[in-house]
N, C-alpha and C positions, 0 to 999 in steps of 0.2 A: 804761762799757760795760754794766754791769749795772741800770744806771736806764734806760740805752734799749731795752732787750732788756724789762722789766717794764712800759713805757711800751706797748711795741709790741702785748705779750698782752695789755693792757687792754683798748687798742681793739680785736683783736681778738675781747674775750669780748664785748665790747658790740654790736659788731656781728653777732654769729653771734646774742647774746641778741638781740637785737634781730627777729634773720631767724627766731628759731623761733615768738618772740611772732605778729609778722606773720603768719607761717604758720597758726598756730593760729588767730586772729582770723580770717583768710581761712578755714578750713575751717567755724570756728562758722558766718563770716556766710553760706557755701554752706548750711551744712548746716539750721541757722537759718530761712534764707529761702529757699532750693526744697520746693515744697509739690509731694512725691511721688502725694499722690492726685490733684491736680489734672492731671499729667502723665499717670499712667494713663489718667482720664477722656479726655484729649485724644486717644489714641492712640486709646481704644474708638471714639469719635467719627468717627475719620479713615477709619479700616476701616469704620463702618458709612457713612459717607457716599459715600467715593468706589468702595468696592468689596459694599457691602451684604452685610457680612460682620459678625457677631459678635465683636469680644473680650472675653474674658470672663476678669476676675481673680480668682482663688479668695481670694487673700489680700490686704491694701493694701502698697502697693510699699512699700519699707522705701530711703531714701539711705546709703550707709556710706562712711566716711571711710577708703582702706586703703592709701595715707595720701589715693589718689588718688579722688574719687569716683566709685561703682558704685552704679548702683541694681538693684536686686533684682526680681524678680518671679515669683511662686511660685503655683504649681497655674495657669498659663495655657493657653485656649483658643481658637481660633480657628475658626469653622465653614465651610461652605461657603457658596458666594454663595447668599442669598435662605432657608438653609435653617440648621436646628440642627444637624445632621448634621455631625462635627468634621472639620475639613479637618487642622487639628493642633493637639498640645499639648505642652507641655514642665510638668516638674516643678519647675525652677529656669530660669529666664534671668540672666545676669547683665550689664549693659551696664555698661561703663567710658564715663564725661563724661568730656568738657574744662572744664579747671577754669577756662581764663578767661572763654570765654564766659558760664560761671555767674555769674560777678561781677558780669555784662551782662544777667544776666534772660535768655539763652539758653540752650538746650538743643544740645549735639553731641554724638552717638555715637561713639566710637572705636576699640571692639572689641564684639565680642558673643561672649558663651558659653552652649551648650545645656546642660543637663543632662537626660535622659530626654527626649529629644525622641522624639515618632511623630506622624508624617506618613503621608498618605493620599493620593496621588495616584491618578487616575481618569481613563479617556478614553474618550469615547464618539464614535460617529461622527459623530451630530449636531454637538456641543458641543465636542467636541476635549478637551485637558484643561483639568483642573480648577485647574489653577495659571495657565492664560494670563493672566488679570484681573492679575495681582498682577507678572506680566513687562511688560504692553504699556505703550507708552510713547508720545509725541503728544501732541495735542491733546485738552484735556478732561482733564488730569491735576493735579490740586491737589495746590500744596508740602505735604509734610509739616510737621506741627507741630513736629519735629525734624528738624534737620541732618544727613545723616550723613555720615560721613566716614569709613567706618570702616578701619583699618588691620590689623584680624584678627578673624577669622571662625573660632569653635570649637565643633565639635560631641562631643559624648561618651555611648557608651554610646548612641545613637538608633536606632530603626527604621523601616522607609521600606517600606509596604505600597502594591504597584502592580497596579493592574487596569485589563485594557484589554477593556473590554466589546467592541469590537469583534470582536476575535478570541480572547475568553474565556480570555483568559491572566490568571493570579495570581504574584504574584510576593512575598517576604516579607525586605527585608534585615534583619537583627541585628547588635548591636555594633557599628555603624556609627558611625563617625569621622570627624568630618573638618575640616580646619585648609587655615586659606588666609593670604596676604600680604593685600596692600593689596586693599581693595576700592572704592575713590575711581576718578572718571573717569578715564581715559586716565594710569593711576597702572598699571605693570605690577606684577604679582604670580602667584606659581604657588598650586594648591592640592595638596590629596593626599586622598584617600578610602579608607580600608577596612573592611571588612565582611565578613558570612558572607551568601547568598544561599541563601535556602528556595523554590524552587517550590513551588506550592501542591498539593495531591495527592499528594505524593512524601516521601520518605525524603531525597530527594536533597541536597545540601550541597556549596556551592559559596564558595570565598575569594574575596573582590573587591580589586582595587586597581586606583584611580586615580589619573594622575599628570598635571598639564597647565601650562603658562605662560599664562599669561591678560595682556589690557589688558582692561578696559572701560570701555562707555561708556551713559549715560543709566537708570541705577543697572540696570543687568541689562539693559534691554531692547535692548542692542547691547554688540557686544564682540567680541573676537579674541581665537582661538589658536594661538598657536605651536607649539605641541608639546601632543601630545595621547597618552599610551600609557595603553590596558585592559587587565588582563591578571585571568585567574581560571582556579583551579585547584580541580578537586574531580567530585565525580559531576553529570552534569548530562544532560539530553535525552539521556538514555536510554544516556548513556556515562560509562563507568566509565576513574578518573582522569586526566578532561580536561583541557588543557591549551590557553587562548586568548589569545592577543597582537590589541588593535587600535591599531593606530597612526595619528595623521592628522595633517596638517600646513594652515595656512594657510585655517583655519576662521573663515569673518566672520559674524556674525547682525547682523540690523537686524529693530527692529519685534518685540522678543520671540519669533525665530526664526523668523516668517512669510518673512524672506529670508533666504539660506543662501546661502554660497559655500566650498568646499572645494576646496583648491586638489590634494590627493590623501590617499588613505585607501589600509589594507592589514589584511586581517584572517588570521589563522592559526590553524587549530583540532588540534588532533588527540587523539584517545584510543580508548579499546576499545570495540563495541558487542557485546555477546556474546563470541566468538570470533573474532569479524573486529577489524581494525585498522586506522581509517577517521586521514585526512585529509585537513583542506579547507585553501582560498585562496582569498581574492577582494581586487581590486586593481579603484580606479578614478583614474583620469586629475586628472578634475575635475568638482565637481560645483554647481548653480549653483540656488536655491528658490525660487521667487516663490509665497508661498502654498501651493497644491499642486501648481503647475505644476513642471516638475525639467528640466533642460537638463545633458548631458554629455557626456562623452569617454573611449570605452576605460575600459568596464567587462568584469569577468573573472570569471571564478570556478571553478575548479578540486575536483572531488572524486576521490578514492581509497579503495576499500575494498580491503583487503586480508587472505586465509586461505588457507594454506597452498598451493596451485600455484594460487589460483583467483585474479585479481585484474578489478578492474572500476573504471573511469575514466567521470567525466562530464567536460565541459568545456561553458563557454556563453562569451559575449559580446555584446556590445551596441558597433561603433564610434560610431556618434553617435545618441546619443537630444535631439528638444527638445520642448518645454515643453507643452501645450491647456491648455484651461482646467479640465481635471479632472482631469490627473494630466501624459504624455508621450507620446509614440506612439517609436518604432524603425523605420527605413527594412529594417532588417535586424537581426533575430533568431539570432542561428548556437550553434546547440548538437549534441555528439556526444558516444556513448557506446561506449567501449570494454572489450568483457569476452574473458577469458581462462579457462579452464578446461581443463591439459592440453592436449590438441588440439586442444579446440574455441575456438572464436572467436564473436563476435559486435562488430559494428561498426555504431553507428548517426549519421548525418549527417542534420540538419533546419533549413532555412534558409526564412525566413520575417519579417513585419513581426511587431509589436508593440505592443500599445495598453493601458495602462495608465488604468485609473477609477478614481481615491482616492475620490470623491466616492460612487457607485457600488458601491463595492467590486467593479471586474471585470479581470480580466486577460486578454485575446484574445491567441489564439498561431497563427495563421492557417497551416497548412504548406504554401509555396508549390513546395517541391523539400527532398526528401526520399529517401535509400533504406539499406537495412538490408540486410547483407553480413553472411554468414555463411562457417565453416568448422566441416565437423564428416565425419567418419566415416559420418553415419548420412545426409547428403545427397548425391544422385546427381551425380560426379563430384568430391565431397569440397567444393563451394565451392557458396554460390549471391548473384544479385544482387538483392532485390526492391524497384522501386520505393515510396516514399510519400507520401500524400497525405494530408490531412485537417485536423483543426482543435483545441485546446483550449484549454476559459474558462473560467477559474476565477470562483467567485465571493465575496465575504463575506457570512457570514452575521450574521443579527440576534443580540440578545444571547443567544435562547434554540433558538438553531440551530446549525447546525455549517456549516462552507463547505462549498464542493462544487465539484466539478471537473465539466464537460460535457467529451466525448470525445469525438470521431470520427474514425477512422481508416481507412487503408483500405488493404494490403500488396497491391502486383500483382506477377504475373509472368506476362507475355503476357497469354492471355485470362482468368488466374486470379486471382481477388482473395477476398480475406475481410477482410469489415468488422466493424467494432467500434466499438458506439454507446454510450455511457450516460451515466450521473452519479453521479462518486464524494464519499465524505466522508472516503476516505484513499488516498495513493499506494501503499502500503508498507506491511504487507501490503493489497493491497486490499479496499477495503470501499465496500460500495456497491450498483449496479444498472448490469447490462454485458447488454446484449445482441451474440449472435454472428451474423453472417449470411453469405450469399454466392450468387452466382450462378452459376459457376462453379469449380470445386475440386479439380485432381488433383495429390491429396498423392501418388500412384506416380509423378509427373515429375516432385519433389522428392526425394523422401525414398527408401530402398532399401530394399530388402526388409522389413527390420527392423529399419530409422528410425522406424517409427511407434510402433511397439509401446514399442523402447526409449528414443523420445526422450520417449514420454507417459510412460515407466514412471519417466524422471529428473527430469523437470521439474515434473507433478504435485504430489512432495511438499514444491516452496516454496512450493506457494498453501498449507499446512497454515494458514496463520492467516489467511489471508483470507475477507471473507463478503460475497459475493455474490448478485443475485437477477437473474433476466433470462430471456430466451428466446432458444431455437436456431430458430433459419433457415436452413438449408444447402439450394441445387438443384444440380444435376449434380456431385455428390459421388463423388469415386473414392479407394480407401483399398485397398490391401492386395489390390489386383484386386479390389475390390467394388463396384461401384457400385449408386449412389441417384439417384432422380430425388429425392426431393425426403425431410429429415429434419428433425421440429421437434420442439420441446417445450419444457415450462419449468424452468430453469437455475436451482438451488440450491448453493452452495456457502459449507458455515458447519462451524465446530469440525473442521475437515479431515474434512467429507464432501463430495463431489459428488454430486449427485442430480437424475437425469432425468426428470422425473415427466410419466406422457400423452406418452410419446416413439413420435410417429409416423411410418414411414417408407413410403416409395414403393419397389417393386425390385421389377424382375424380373418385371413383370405383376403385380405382389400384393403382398398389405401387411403390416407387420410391425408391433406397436405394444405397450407396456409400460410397467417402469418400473425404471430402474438406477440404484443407489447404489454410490459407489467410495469405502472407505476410500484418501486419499492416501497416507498413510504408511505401510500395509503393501502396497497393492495390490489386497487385496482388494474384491472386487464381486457383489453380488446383482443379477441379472437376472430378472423374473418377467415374462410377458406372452402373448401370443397371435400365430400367423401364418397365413396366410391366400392361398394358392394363387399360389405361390410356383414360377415356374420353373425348377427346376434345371439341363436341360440348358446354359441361358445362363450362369448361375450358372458351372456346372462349367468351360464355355469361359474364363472370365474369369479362373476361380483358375487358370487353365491345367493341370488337372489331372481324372484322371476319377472319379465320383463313383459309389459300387454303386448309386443309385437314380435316375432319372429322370421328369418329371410335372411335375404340377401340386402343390406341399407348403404343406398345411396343417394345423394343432394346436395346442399351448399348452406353455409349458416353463417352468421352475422351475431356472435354474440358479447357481452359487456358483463363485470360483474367482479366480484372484492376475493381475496382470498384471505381470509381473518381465522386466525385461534377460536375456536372452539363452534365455530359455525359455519355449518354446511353452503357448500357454494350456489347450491339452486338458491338460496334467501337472498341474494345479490342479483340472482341473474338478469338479464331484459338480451331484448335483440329477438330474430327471429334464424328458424330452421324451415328450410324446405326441402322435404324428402319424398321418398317412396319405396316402397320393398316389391320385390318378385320372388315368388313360389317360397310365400310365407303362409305363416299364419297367425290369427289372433289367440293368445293365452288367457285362460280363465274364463272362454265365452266360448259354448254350443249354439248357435244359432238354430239349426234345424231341432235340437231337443225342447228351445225356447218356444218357438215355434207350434213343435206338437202338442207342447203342454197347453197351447195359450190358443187350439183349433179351436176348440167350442165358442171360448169368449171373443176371438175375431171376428167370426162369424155371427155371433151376438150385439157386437158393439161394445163390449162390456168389458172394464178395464182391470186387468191381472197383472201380480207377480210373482215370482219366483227367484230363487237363490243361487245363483252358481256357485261353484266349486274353482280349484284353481286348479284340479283336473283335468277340466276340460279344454278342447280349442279347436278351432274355427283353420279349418284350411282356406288361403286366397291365393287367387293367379299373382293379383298384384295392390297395392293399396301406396295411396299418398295422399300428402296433405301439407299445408303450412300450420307452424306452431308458433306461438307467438309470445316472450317470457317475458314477466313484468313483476322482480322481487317478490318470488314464489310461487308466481300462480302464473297459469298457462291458459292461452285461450287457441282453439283447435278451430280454424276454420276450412271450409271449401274441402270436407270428409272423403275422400272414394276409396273406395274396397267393394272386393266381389271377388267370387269365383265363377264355374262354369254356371251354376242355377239359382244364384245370388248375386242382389247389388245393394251396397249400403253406401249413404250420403248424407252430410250432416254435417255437425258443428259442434261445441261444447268444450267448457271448461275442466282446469283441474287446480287440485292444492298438492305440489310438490314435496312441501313440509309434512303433511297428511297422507297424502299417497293418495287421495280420493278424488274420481273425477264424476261430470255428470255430464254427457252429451246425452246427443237427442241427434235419431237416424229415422232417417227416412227407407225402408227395406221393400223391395221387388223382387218378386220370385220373374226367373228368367224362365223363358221358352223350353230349355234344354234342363231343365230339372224334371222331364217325363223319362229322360234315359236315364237318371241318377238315384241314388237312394233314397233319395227324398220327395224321391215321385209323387206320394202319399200328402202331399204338400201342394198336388198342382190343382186346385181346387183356390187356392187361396190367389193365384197367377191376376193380373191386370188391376190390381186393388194396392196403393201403396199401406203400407202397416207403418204405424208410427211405433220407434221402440225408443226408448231410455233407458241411458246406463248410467245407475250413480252408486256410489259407495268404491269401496276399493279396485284399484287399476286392473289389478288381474283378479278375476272371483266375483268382480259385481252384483247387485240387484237386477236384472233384466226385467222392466216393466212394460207392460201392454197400454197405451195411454192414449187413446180415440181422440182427446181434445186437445191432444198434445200440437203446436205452432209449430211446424217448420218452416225452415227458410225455402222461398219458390226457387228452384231448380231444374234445370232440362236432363236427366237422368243419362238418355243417351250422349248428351254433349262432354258430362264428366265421368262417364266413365269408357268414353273415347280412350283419353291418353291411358288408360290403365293396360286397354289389351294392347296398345302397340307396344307398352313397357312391355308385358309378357310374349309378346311375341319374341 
């Protein structure tokens, strides 16, 4: 038993001696007889011949036996086609052979490993990217000088810098990883990816992971997948810790991805963007690539922003888009927008075709039916409906441009529209050139009393970041009982100002023209300009209300003051007006019936009053004055008014809020009141009458008041400039 049992481990030692000798002999004669420079050479060869590309070995390959062989390749680069410029480089490569074929004078890859890889992918509109050469597959493709076959694919520690000159995006992965199965033909295998993501310009910091099932075929340049999940977490586009899942199924390429089929995708986004709490979705059916052409089915897409009572909903779709020769066209475009704000509402629906240019860079959104549904407080009857119409087309820009959006709009209701032309280089806050126009306009059959004021006073300060340039065009303008025939000038708004510069208007027989800046944020507004024989009586009809002066008004004003929800603009106001009227007259005040009533006790010395009406008024040649506004209250100095047999001069305050004012006039009966009705009055002539007017603007108290202070005055001196006004 014991001689067979020693017999047995004999042969065994001999044969295992035997299997390591072999072994060894086999590794010599590999290692021996593979000449590792000439391999390299062959590879540099391959790349510049079939793809006119550089490789460039910093050091000579080194064979190792570990036990399996691995050749080495250290400081490698690769450049772009045609050019020096490194498309990529790794610090180590390490390929694992097959060790029988080397017996056989062959070369087969089996695994590959990166060490320090950085890659530089690039896309231009022209050229497309910079990796296609090295994907496409067809005709015209020489066998490699090596076989590959590889069965694992590892990357470590690499970074993968992307730019798409098209739409000037930078992108920077770090510590990117990544490890696959098989990568032989029609040999299934999954991969996995992760990384950190740096946009370029930004602070920002984004985790990447990818996960997918793979076959492929015709070494890259076709292939399928089965399962596809993105997912990355971190700050990104402008939000703060984002959260994205993309999932796809049943992804086929052919041709180095010039043909695409997707049998359905689903994306999910969500995270913070300031203080709001946005997210999105979008879902498609199926999608199908010839080139640049795209063929699909039931595409979607879902946004939500959400703060505190406020929320706001987009929604689009596309049911079938197919293919042109430069991008896809859509029979039908359907996008809506839904906002909430407390009570108010807004609802916008837009249906229309769709024509997409890859080639081009244009996107046409033509709006064939359209309209924008509101709810708010501050519009007549709480609801309104307005039709829309109009068109917008994106464009891409070149490398050293920015895109831009073309815009034309047009919001109706009945015979009222306001349109909106421009070209933007942002949606959000806008930025750009917008022009405003219209031919017809009554904001008083939308909005209520004080919709205007309060609905400019709330929505104003979201444009604070936007910057805008363009021109106003408004005709038949109505606002607040005012109307325009016609308001224009040129539209400035940047660093949350708005600014009307050369702002001229039509009204009222006469012309008003200047120049307003509106802080958005506080409200505040400077107004400086000139006006110019300006009707008031119509004027007064319109505000439906009566006005203490009447005429022809014109002069120049310098004013300041807030535009705030629920509070009238005089409570702000300051600055000053200086006017004057011709062949008007004063509202609410009879002077000559003052007068008669008040003969006895002038003539007495003795002080009286009486009531006016709102009745009554005072015809003048001409009258002016400076006003002076100081957050409500007005003070009136340097008074003249007169007609042919009257002169009044004076001074006095008023409460805007109140409507109540009190001057104090100094009154002269003129020479020429012997040929006028008031003849009966010339008995009072050469005697100045002290008069007061206090209580309401139009309708006052008219008093008689002997001891009444006026300010010293040369009567002829001020009321010089009155009659050459009326002349």
């Amino acid at each position: 038993m014991h001689l067979r049992i020693a017999t047995a481990m004999r042969v065994l030692g001999f044969v295992l001696g035997g299997f390591f000798a072999l072994s060894a002999a086999i590794v010599l004669f590999v290692w021996a007889s593979f000449d590792a420079s000439r391999a390299g050479a062959g590879m540099a060869q391959y790349f510049h011949d079939q793809y006119q590309r550089t490789l460039h070995l910093g050091e000579e390959p080194i064979l190792r036996m570990r036990p399996f062989p691995v050749l080495e390749l250290r400081k490698v680069s690769l450049s772009e086609p045609g050019k020096s410029a490194p498309f990529a480089s790794a610090e180590r490569i390490r390929i694992k052979l097959q060790l029988i074929p080397l017996l056989l004078h062959q070369t087969v890859m089996q695994s590959i490993a990166f060490e320090k890889l950085e890659l530089n992918l690039a896309h231009t509109p022209d050229q497309g990217w910079n990796l296609a050469d090295l994907l496409a597959g067809g005709e015209g493709l020489q066998e490699m000088p090596w076989l590959v076959q590889l069965d694992r694919l590892d990357v470590d520690n690499a970074q993968l810098n992307l730019e798409d000159k098209a739409t000037n995006t930078k992108l920077s992965l770090t510590e990117l990883g990544l490890h696959t199965g098989s990568l032989r033909n029609a040999v299934p295998g999954n991969v996995q990816v992760r990384g950190v993501a740096h946009p370029a310009g930004s602070n920002e910091e984004v985790k990447l992971s990818i996960e997918a099932h793979y076959t492929l075929k015709e070494q890259l340049a076709a292939g399928q997948l089965d399962r596809l999940h993105i997912q990355f977490d971190g700050d990104t586009l402008g939000l703060k810790g984002a959260s994205c899942n993309l999932d796809g199924n049943g992804l086929v390429w052919q041709t180095g991805g010039n043909k695409l089929n997707l049998a359905g995708a689903s994306l999910h986004l969500r995270g913070a963007l300031g203080e709001q709490a946005l997210e999105f979705s979008g879902d498609l059916a199926t999608l199908a690539r010839d080139g640049v052409g795209l063929d699909g089915k039931d595409w979607k897409a879902d946004l939500v922003i959400r703060k505190l009572d406020r929320e706001t909903r987009l929604h689009a779709d596309i049911p079938t888009l197919s293919k042109t020769p430069d991008g896809f066209q859509a029979a039908v475009f359907h996008s809506s927008v839904e906002h909430h704000s407390g009570k108010q509402s807004l609802n916008f629906k837009a249906d229309g075709p769709m024509n997409v240019d890859f080639n081009h860079g244009v996107v046409s959104l033509p709006v064939s039916q359209g309209a924008l549904n509101l709810e708010s407080t501050l519009l007549r009857g709480g609801k309104a409906n307005l039709p829309l119409k109009g068109k917008v087309v994106w464009h891409r820009a070149g490398e050293k441009q920015v895109n831009t959006i073309e815009l034309a709009l047009s919001l109706l209701s009945g015979k009222d529209a306001l349109d909106l032309a421009g070209t933007l280089q942002q949606v959000w806050p806008p930025r750009g050139q917008m022009d405003v126009g219209t031919a017809h306009l009554d904001l008083d059959r939308l909005l209520t009393p004080v919709g205007l004021q309060d609905g400019l006073a709330n929505a104003l300060p979201a444009l604070g970041e936007a910057s805008l340039t363009g021109k106003l065009n408004l005709a038949q303008l109505r606002a607040r009982g005012i109307r325009l025939n016609t308001l224009k000038g040129a539209l400035n708004l940047d660093q949350g100002k708005l600014a009307l510069n050369g702002l001229q208007a039509d009204l009222y027989s006469g012309k008003l023209s200047g120049d307003l800046v509106e802080e958005l944020g506080s409200g505040h507004f400077d107004f400086k300009g000139e006006f110019e024989q300006i009707a008031l009586w119509p004027l007064a009809r319109d505000l439906g209300r009566r006005l203490p002066l009447a005429g022809e008004f014109s002069g120049s004003h310098t004013l300041s003051g807030s535009f705030k929800a629920g509070q009238p603009v005089t409570a702000s106001l300051q600055g000053a007006v200086r006017w004057k009227i011709q062949n008007g007259s004063i509202q609410g005040l009879d002077m000559a019936r003052s007068l008669r009533e008040f003969h006895t006790s002038i003539r007495a010395g003795k002080a009286t009053a009486r009531s006016s009406s709102v009745s009554e008024n005072m015809l003048i040649t001409a009258a002016s004055s400076r006003f002076v506004f100081d957050n409500g209250k007005l003070v009136a100095d340097s008074i003249v008014a007169g007609n042919d047999w009257l002169s009044l001069s004076g001074s006095g305050t008023a409460d805007l809020n109140s409507d109540e004012i009190d001057f104090s006039l100094k009154t002269d009966i003129l020479p020429k009141v012997a040929t006028t009705s008031a003849r009966d009055l010339i008995d009072l002539r050469g005697k100045p009458i002290p008069i007061r007017l206090k209580g309401k603007s139009v309708g006052p108290d008219v008093r008689f008041e002997p001891t009444l202070q006026l300010a010293a005055s040369n009567t002829r001196k001020m009321l010089a400039p009155v009659h050459r006004v009326s002349r």
